[in-house]
N, C-alpha and C positions, 0 to 999 in steps of 0.2 A: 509504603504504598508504591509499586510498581508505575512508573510514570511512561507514555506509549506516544512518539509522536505517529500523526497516519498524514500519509503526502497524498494528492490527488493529485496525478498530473493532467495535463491538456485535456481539452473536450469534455471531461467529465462531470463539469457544470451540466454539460446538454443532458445526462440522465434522465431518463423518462420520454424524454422526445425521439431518442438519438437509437434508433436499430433495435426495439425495444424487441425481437427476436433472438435478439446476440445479448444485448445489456440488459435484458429483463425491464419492466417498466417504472421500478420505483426513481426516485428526483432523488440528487445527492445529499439534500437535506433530509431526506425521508432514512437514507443509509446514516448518514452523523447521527441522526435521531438512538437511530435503531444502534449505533456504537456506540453511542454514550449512554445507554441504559442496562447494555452488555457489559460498560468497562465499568458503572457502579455497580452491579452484581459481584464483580472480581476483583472491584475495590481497585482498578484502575485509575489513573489522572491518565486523561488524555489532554493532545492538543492534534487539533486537527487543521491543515493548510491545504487548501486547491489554486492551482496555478496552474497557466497555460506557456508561460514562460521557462525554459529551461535555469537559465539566472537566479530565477525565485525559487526554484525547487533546488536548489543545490544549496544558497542562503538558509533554506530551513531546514537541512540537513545539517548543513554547518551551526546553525545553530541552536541542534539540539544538543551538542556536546554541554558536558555539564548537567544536565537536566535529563534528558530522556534517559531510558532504561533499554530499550528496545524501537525501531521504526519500523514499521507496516507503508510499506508503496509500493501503490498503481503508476507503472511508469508512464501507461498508457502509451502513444504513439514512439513517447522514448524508451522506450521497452527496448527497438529493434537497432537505435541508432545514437544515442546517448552517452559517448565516452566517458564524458563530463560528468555524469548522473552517475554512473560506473566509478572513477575512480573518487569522488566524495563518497559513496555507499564504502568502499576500500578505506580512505582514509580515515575517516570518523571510528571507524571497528565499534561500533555498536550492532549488536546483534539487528541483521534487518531480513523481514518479509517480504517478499515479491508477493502481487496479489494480483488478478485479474480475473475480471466479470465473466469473460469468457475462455472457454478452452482455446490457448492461442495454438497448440497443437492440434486442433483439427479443421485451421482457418490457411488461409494462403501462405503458400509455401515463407514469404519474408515475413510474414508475423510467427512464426515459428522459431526462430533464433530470436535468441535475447541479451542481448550485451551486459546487462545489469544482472541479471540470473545468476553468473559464476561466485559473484560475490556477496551474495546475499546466503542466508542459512538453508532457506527453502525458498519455494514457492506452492500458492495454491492459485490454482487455475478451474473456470468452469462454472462456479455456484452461484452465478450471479452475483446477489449483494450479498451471499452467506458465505463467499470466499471471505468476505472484511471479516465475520466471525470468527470465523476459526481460525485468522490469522491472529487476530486478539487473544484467544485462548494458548494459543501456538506460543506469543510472544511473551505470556505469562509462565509458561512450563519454562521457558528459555531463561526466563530472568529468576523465577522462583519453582526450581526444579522442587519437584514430587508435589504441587497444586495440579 
């Protein structure tokens, strides 16, 4: 079984309250809900971690070695500024997903660059909470090619 950790970072608790324009309106437990119902479909183990903390999101990267298979993260505001978050996604070499709620491409010019982006496999940007989908699906083809 395919083991997925997914990072949340900063702000991302606020879902549903937070620019429900840009973020769509579902609560971040409404998304874990809706991924962990996706990741028994595909016979996934997930673990999933939100953190507003830069410190805590790099520990749980660190500490998926051994264990996870693949990581899906929203770097959210460390999307744009994150070296830190950048070279743990590098050193760990676990296949990892970039994901965001919103097109950060068609948002202000400095949410546009993404320092964690080079070294992650993909990203998917824009679908709101159905970006976390199909990053889950994404990270299944990656770990168990031809599913």
């Amino acid at each position: 079984m395919p083991r997925v950790l997914v990072v949340h970072g900063p702000n991302l608790n606020l879902l549903g309250m937070r620019e429900p324009h840009l973020y769509g309106s579902q609560t971040l437990e409404e998304i874990d809900a809706m991924l962990r119902q996706e990741a028994g479909k595909l016979g996934i183990e997930l673990r999933i971690v939100q953190s507003n903390h830069e410190g805590d999101i790099v520990e749980a990267i660190q500490g998926a070695v051994g264990w996870a298979d693949a990581v899906i993260i929203n770097p959210a505001g460390y999307t744009h500024t994150s070296v830190v978050i950048r070279d743990v996604i590098a050193a760990v070499r676990l296949p990892t997903i970039e994901v965001h709620l919103s097109n950060i491409w068609a948002r202000e010019d400095w949410r546009q660059k993404s320092v964690t982006a080079p070294v992650c496999a993909g990203v998917i940007a824009g679908f709101q909470a159905t970006s976390y989908l199909l990053a889950l699906h994404a990270a299944k083809s990656m770990v168990e090619p031809g599913t």
